[in-house]
Structures are given as structure tokens and as C-alpha cells.
CHARMM-style PDB file with segment names, atoms N, HN, CA, C and O in Angstrom:
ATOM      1  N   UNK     1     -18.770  -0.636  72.584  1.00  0.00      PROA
ATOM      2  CA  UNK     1     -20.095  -1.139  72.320  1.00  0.00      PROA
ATOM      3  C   UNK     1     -20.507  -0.743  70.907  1.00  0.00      PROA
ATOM      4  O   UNK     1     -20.449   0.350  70.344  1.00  0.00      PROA
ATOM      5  N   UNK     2     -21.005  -2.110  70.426  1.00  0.00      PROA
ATOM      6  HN  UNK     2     -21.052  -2.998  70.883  1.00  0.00      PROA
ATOM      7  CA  UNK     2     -21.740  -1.563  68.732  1.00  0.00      PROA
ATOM      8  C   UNK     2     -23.072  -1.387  68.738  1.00  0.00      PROA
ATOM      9  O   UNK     2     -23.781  -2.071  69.477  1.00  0.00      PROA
ATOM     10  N   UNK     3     -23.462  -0.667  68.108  1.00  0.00      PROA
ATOM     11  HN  UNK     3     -22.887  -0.112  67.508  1.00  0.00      PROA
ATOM     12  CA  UNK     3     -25.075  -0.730  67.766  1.00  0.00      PROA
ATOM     13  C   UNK     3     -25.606  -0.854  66.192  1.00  0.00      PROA
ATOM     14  O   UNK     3     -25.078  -0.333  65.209  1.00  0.00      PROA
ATOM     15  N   UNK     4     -26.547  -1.512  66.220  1.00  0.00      PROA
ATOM     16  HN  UNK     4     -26.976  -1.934  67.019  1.00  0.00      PROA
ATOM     17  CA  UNK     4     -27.294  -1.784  64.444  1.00  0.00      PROA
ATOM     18  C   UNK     4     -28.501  -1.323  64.845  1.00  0.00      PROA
ATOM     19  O   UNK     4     -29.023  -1.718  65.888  1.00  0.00      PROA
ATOM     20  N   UNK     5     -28.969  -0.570  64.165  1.00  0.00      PROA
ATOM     21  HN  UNK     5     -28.545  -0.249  63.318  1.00  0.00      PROA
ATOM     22  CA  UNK     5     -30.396  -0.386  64.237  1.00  0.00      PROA
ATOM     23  C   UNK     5     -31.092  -1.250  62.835  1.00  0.00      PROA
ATOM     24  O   UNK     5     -30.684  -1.082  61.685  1.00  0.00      PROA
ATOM     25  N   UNK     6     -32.041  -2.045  63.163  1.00  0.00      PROA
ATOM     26  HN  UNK     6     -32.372  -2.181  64.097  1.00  0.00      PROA
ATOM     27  CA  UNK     6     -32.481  -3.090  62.231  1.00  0.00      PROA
ATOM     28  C   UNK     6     -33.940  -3.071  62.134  1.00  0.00      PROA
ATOM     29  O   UNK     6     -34.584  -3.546  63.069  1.00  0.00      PROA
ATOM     30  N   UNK     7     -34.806  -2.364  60.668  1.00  0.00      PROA
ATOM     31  HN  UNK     7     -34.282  -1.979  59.908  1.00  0.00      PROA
ATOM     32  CA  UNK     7     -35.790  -2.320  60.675  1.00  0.00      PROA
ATOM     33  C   UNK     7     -36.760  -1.201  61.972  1.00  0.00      PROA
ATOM     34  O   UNK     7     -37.941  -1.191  62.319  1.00  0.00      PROA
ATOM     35  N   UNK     8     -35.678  -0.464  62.335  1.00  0.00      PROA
ATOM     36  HN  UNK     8     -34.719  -0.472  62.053  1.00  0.00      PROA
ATOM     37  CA  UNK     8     -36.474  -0.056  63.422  1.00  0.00      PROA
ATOM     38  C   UNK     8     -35.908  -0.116  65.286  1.00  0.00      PROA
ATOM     39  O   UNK     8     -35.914   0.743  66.168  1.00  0.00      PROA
ATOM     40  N   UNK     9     -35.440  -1.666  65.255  1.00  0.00      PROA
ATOM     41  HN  UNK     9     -35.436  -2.364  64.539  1.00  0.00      PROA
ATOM     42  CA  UNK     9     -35.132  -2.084  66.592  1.00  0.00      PROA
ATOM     43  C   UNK     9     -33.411  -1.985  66.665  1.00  0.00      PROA
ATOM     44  O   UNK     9     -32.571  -2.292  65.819  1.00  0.00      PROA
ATOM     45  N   UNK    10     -33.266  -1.432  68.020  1.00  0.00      PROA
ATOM     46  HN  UNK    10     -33.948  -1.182  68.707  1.00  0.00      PROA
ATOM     47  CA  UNK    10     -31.773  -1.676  68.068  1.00  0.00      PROA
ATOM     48  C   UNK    10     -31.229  -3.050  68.958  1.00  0.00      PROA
ATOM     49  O   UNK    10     -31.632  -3.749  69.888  1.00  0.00      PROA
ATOM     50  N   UNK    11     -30.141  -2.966  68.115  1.00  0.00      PROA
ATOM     51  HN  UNK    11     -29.814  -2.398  67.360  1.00  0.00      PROA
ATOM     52  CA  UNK    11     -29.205  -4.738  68.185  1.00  0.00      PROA
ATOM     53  C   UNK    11     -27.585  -3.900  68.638  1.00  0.00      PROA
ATOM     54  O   UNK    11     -26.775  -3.277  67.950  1.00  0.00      PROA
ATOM     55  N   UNK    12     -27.630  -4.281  70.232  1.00  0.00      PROA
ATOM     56  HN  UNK    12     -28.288  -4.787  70.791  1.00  0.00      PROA
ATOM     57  CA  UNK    12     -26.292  -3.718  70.857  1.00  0.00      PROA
ATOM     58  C   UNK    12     -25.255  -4.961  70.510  1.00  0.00      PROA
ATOM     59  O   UNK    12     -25.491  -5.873  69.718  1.00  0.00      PROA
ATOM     60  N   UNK    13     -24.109  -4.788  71.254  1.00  0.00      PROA
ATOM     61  HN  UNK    13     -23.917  -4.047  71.897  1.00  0.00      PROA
ATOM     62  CA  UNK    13     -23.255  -5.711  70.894  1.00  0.00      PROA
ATOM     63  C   UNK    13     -22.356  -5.205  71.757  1.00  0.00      PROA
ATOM     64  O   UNK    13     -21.545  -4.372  71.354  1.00  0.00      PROA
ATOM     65  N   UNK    14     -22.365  -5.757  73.462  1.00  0.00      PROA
ATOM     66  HN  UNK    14     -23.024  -6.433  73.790  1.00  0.00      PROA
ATOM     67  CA  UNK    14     -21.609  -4.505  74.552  1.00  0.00      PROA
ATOM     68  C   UNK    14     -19.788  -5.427  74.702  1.00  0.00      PROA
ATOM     69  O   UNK    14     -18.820  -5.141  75.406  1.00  0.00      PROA
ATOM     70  N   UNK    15     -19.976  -6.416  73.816  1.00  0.00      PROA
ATOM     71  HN  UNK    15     -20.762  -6.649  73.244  1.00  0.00      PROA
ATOM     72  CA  UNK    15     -18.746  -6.775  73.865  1.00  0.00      PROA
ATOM     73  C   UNK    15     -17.427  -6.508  72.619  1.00  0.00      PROA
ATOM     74  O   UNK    15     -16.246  -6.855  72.609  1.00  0.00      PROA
ATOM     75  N   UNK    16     -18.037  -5.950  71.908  1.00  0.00      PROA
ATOM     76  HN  UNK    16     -18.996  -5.668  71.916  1.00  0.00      PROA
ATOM     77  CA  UNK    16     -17.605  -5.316  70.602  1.00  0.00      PROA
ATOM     78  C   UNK    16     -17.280  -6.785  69.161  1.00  0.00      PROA
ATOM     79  O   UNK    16     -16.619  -6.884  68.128  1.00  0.00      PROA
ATOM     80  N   UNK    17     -18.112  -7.552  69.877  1.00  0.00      PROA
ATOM     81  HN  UNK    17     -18.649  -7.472  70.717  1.00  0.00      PROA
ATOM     82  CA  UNK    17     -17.546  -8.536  69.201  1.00  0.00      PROA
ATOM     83  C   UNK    17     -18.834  -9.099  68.017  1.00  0.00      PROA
ATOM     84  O   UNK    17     -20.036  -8.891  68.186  1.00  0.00      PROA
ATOM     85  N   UNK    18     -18.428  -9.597  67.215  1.00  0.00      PROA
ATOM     86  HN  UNK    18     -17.452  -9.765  67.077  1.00  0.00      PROA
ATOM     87  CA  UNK    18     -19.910  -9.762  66.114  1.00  0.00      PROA
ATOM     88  C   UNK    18     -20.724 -10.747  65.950  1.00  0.00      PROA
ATOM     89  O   UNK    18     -21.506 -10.800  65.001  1.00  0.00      PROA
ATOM     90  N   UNK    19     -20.637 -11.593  66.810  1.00  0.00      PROA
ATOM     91  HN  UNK    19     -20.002 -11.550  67.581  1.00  0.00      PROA
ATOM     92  CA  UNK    19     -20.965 -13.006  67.173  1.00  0.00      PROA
ATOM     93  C   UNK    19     -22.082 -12.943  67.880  1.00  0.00      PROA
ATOM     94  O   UNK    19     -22.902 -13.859  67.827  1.00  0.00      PROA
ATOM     95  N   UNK    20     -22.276 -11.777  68.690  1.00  0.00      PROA
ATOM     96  HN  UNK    20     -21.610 -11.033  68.733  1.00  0.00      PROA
ATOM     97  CA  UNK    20     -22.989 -11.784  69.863  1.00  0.00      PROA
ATOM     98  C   UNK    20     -23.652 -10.786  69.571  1.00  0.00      PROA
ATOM     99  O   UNK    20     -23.125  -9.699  69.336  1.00  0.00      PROA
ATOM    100  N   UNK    21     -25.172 -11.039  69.531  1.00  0.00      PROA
ATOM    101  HN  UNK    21     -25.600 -11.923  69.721  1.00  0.00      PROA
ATOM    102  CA  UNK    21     -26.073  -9.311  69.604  1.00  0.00      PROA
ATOM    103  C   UNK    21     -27.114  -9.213  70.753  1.00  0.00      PROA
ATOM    104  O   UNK    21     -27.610 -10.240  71.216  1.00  0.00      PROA
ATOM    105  N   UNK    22     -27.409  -8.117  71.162  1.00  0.00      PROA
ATOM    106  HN  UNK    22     -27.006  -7.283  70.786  1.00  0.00      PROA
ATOM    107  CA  UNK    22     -28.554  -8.599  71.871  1.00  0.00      PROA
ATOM    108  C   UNK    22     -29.474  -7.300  71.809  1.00  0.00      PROA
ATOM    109  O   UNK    22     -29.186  -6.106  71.725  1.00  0.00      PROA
ATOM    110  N   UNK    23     -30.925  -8.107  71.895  1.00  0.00      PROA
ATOM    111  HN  UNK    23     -31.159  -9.077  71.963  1.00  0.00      PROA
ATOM    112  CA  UNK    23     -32.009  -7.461  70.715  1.00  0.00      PROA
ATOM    113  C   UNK    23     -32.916  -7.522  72.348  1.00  0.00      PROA
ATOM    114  O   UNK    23     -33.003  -8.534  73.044  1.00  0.00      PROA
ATOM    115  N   UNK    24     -33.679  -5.789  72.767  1.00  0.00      PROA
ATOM    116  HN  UNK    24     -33.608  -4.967  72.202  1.00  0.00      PROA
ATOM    117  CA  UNK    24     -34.304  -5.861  73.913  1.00  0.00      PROA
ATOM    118  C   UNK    24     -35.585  -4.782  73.675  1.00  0.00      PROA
ATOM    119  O   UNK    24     -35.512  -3.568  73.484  1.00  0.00      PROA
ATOM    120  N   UNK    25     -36.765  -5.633  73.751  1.00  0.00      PROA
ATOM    121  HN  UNK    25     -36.823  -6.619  73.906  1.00  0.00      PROA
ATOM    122  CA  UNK    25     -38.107  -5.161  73.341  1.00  0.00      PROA
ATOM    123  C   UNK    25     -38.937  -5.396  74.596  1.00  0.00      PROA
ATOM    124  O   UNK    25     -39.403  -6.464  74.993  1.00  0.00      PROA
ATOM    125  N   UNK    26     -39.012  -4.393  75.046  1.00  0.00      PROA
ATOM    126  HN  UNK    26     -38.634  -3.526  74.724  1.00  0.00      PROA
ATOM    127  CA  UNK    26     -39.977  -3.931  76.120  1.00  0.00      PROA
ATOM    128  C   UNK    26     -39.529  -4.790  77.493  1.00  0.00      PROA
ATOM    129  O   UNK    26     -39.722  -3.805  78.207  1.00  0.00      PROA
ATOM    130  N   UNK    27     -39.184  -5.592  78.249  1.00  0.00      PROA
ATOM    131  HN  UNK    27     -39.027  -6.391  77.669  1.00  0.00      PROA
ATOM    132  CA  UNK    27     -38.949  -6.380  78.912  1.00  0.00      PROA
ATOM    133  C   UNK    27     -38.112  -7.791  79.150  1.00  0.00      PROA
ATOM    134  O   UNK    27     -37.595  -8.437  80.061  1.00  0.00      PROA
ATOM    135  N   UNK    28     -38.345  -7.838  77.587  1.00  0.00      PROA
ATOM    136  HN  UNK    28     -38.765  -7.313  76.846  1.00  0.00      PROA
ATOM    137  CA  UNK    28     -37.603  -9.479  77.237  1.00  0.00      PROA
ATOM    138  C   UNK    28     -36.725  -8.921  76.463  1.00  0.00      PROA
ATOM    139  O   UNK    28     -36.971  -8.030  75.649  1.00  0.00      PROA
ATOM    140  N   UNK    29     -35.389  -9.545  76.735  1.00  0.00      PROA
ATOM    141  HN  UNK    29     -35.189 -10.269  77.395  1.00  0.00      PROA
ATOM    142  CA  UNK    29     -34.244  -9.374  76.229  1.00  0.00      PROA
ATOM    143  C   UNK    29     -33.757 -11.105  75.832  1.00  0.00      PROA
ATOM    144  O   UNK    29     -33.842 -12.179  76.426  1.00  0.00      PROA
ATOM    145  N   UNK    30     -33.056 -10.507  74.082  1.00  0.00      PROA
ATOM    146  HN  UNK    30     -32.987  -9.634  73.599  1.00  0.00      PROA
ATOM    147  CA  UNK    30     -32.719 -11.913  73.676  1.00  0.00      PROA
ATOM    148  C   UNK    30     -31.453 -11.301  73.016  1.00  0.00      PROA
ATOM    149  O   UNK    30     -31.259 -10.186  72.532  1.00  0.00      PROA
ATOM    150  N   UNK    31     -30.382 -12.762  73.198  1.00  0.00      PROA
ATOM    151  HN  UNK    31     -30.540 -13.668  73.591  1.00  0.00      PROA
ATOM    152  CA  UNK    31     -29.362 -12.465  73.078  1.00  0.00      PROA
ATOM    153  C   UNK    31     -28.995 -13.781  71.899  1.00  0.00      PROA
ATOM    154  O   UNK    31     -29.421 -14.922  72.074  1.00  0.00      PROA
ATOM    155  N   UNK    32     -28.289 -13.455  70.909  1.00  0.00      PROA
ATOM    156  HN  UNK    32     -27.943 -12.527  70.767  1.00  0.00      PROA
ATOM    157  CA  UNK    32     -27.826 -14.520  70.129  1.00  0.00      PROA
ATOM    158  C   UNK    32     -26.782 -14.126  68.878  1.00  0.00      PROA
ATOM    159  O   UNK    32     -25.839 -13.360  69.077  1.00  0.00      PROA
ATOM    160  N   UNK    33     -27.048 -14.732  67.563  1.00  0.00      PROA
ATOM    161  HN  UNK    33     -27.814 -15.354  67.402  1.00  0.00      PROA
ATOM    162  CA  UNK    33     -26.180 -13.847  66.847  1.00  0.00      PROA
ATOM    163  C   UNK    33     -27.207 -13.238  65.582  1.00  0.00      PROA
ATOM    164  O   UNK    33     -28.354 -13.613  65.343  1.00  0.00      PROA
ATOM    165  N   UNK    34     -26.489 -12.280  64.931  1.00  0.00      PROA
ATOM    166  HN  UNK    34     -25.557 -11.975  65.126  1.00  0.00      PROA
ATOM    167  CA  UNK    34     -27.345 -11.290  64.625  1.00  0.00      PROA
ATOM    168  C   UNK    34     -28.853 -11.848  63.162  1.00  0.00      PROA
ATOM    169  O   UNK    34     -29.867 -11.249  62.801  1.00  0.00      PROA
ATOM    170  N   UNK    35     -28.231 -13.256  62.719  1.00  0.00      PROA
ATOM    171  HN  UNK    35     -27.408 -13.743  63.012  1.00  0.00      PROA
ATOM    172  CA  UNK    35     -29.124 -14.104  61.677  1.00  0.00      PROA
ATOM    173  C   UNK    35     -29.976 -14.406  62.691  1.00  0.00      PROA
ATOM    174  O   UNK    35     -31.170 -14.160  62.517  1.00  0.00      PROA
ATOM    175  N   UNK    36     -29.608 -14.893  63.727  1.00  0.00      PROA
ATOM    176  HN  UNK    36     -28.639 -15.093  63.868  1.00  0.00      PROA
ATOM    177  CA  UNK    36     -30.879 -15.339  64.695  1.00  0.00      PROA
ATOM    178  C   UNK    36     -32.180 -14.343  65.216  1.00  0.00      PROA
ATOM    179  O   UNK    36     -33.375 -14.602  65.352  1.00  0.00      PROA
ATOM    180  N   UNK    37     -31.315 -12.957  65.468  1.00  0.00      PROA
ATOM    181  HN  UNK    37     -30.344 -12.746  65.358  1.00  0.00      PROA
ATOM    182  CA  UNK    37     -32.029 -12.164  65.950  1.00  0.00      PROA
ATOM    183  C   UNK    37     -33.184 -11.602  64.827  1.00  0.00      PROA
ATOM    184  O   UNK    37     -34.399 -11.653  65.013  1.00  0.00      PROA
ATOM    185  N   UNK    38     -32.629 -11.151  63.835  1.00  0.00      PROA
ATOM    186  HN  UNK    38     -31.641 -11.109  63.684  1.00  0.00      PROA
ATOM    187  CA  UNK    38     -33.927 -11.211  62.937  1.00  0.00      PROA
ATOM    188  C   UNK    38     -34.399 -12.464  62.438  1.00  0.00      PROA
ATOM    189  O   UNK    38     -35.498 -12.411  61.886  1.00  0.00      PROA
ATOM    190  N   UNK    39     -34.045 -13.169  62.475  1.00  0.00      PROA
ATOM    191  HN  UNK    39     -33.152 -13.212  62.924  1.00  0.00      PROA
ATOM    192  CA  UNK    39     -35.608 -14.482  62.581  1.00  0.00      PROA
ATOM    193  C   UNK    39     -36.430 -13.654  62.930  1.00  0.00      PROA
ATOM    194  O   UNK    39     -37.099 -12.869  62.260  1.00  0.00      PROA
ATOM    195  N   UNK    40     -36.343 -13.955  64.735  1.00  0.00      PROA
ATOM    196  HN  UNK    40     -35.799 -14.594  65.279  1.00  0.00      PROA
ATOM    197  CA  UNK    40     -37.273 -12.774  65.609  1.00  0.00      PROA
ATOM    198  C   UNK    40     -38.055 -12.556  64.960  1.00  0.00      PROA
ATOM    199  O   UNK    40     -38.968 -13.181  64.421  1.00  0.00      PROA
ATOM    200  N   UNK    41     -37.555 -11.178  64.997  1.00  0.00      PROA
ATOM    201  HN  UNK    41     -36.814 -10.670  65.436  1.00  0.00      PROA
ATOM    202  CA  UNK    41     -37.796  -9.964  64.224  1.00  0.00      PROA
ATOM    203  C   UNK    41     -39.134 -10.242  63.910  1.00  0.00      PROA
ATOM    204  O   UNK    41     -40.199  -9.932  64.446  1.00  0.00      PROA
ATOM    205  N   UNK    42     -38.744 -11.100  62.613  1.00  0.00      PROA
ATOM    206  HN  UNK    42     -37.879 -11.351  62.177  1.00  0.00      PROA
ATOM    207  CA  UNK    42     -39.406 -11.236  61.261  1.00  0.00      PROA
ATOM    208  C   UNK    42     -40.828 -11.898  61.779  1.00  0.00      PROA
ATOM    209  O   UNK    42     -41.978 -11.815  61.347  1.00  0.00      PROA
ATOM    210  N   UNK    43     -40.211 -12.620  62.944  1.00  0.00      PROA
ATOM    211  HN  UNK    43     -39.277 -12.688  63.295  1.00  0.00      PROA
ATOM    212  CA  UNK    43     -41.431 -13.834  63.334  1.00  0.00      PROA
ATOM    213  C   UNK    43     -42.440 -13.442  64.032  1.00  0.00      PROA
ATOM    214  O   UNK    43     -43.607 -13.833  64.035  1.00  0.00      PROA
ATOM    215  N   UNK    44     -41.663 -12.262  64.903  1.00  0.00      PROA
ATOM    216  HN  UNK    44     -40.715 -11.944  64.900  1.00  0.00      PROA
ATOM    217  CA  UNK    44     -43.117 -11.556  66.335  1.00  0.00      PROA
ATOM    218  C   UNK    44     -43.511 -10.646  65.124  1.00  0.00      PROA
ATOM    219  O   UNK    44     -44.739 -10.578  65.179  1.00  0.00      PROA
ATOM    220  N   UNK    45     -43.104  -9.973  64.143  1.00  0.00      PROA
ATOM    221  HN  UNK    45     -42.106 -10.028  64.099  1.00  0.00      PROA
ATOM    222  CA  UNK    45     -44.071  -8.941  63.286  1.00  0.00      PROA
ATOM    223  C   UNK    45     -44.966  -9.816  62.337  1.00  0.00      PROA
ATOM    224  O   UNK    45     -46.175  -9.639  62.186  1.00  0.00      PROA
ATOM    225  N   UNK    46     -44.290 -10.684  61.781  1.00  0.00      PROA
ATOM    226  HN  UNK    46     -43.308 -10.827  61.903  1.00  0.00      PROA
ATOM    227  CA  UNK    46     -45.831 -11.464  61.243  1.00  0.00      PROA
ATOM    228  C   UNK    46     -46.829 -12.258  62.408  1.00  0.00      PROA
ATOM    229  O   UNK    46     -47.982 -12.632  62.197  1.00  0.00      PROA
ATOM    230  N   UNK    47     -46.178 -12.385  63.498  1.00  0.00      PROA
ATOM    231  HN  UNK    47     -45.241 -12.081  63.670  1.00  0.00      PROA
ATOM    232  CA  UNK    47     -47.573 -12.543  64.686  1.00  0.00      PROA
ATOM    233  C   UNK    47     -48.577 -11.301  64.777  1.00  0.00      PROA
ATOM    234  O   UNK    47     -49.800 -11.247  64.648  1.00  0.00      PROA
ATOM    235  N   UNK    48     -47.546 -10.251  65.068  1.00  0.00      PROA
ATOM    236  HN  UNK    48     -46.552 -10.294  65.173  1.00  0.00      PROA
ATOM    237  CA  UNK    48     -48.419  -9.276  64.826  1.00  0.00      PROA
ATOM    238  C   UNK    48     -48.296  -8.532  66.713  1.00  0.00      PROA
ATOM    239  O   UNK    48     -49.011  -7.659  67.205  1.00  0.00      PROA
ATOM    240  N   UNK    49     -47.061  -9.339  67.403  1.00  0.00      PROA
ATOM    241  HN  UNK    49     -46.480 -10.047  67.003  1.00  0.00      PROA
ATOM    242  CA  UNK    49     -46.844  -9.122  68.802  1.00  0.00      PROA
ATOM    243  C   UNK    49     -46.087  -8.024  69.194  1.00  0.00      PROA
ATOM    244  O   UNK    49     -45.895  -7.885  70.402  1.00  0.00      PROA
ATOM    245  N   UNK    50     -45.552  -7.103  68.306  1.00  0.00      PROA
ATOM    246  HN  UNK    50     -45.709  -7.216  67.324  1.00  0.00      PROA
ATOM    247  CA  UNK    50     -43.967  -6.525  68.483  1.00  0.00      PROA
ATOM    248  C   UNK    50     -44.971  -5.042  69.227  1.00  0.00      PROA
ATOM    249  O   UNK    50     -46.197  -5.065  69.123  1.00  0.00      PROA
ATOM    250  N   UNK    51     -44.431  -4.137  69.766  1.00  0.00      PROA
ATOM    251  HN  UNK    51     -43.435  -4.118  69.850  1.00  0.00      PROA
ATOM    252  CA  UNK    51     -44.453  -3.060  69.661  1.00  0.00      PROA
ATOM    253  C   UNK    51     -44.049  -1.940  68.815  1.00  0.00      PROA
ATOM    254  O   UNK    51     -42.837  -1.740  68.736  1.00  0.00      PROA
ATOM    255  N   UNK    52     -45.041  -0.974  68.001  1.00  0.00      PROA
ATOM    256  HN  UNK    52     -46.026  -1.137  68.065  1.00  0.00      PROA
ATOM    257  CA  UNK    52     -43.969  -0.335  66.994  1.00  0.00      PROA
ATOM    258  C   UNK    52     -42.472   0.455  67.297  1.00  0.00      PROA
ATOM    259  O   UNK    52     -42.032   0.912  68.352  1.00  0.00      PROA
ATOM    260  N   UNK    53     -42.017   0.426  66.234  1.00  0.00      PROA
ATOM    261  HN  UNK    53     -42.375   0.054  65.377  1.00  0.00      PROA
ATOM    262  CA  UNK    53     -40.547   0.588  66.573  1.00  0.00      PROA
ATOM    263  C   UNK    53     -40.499   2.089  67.043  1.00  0.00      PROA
ATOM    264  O   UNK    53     -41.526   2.747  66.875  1.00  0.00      PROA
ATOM    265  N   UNK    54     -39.262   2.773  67.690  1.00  0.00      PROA
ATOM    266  HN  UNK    54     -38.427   2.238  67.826  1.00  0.00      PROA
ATOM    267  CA  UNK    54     -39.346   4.007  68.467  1.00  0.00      PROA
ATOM    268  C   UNK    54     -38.652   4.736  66.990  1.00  0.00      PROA
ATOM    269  O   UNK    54     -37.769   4.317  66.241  1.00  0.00      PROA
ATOM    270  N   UNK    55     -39.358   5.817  66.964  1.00  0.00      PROA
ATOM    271  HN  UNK    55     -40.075   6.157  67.572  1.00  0.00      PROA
ATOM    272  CA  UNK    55     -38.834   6.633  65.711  1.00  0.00      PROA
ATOM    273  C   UNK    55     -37.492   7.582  66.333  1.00  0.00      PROA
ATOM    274  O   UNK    55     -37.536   8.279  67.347  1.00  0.00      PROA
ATOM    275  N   UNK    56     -36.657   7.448  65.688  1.00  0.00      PROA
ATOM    276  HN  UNK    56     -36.622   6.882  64.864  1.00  0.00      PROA
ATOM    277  CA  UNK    56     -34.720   7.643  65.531  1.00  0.00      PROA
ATOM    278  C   UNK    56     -35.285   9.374  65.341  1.00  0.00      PROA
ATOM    279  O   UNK    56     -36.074  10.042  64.673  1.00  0.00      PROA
ATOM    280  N   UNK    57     -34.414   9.493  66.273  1.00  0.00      PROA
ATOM    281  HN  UNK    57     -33.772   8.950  66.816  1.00  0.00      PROA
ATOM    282  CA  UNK    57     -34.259  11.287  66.417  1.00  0.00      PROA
ATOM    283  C   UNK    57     -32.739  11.247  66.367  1.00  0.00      PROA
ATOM    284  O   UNK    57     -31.954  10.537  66.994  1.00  0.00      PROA
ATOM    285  N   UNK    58     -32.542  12.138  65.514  1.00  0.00      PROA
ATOM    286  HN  UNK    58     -33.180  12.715  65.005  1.00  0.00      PROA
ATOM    287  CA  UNK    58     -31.300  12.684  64.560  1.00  0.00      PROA
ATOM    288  C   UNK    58     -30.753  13.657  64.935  1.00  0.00      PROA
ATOM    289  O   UNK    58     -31.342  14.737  64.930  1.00  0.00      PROA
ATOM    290  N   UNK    59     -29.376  13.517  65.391  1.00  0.00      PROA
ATOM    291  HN  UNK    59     -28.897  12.638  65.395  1.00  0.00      PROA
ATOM    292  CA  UNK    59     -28.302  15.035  65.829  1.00  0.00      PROA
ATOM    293  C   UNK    59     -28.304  15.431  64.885  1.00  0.00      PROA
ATOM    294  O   UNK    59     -28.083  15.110  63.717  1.00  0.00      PROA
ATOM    295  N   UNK    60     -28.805  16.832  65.900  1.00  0.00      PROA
ATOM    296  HN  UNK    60     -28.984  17.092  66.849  1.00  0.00      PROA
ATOM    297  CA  UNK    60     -28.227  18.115  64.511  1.00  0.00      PROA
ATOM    298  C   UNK    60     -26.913  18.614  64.801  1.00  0.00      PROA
ATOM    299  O   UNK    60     -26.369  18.985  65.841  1.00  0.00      PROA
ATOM    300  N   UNK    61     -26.462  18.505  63.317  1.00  0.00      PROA
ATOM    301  HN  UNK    61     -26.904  18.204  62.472  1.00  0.00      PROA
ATOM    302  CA  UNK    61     -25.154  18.326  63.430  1.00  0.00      PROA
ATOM    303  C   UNK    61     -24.462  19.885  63.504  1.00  0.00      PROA
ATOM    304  O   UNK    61     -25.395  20.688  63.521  1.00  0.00      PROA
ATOM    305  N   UNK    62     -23.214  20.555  63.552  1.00  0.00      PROA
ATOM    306  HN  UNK    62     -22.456  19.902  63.539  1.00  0.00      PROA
ATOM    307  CA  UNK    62     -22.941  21.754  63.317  1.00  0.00      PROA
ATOM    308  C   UNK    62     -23.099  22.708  62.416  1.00  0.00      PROA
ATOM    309  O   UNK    62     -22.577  22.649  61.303  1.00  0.00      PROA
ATOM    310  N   UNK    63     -23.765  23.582  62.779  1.00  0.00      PROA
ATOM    311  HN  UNK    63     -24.190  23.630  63.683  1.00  0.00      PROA
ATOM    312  CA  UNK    63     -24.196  24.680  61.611  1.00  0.00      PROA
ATOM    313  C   UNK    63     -23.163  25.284  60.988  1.00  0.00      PROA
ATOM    314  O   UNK    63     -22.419  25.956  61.701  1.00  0.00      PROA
ATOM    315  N   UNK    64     -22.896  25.201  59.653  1.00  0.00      PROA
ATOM    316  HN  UNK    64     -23.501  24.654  59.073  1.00  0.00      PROA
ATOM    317  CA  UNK    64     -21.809  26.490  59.151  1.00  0.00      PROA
ATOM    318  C   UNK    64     -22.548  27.321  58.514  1.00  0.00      PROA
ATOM    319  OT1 UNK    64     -22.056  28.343  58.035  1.00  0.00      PROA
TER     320      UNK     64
END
């Protein structure tokens, strides 16, 4: 499985393949390829519909 995190939202890809993404915000899940998916994106944030994005918490990595 791949993941993109884009602007915020993550874009899986459980078939490993690059053709196919699928972009899942609160309930509705859309699946297409990854130019399509930010359309989206682009289109529910200038509506003004999206939920803000979940802020990325970061492994801490090994201390030396």
C-alpha cells in the first residue's frame, strides 16, 4: 500500500499501483486517479466544504 499525503489529506493507493488513488474525508470516499483527486481537493476548499486537514504527528526517530 502507498500513501501521499497532499496538502494535508491522505491519498492511499491499497493496490500499489499509480493509476488508482483513493482520497477519504469524513464519510465519503472517492476513488480515481491522483489529477482527478485534487481537482477535489481544490474544488470542496474553494467551496469552503472540506474539514480542516488532521495535523501529521511525526516519529521520533532513534536517539543517538
Amino acid at each position: 500500500m502507498r500513501k501521499l499525503i497532499y496538502q494535508g489529506f491522505v491519498l492511499t493507493n491499497p493496490d500499489g499501483l499509480t493509476n488508482t488513488w483513493c482520497l477519504t474525508i469524513g464519510e465519503q470516499r472517492r476513488v480515481g486517479s491522483l489529477f482527478e483527486l485534487r481537482r477535489q481537493i481544490h474544488f470542496y476548499q474553494e467551496l469552503g466544504v472540506l474539514p480542516p486537514p488532521k495535523p501529521l504527528h511525526r516519529r521520533a526517530g532513534p536517539k543517538h
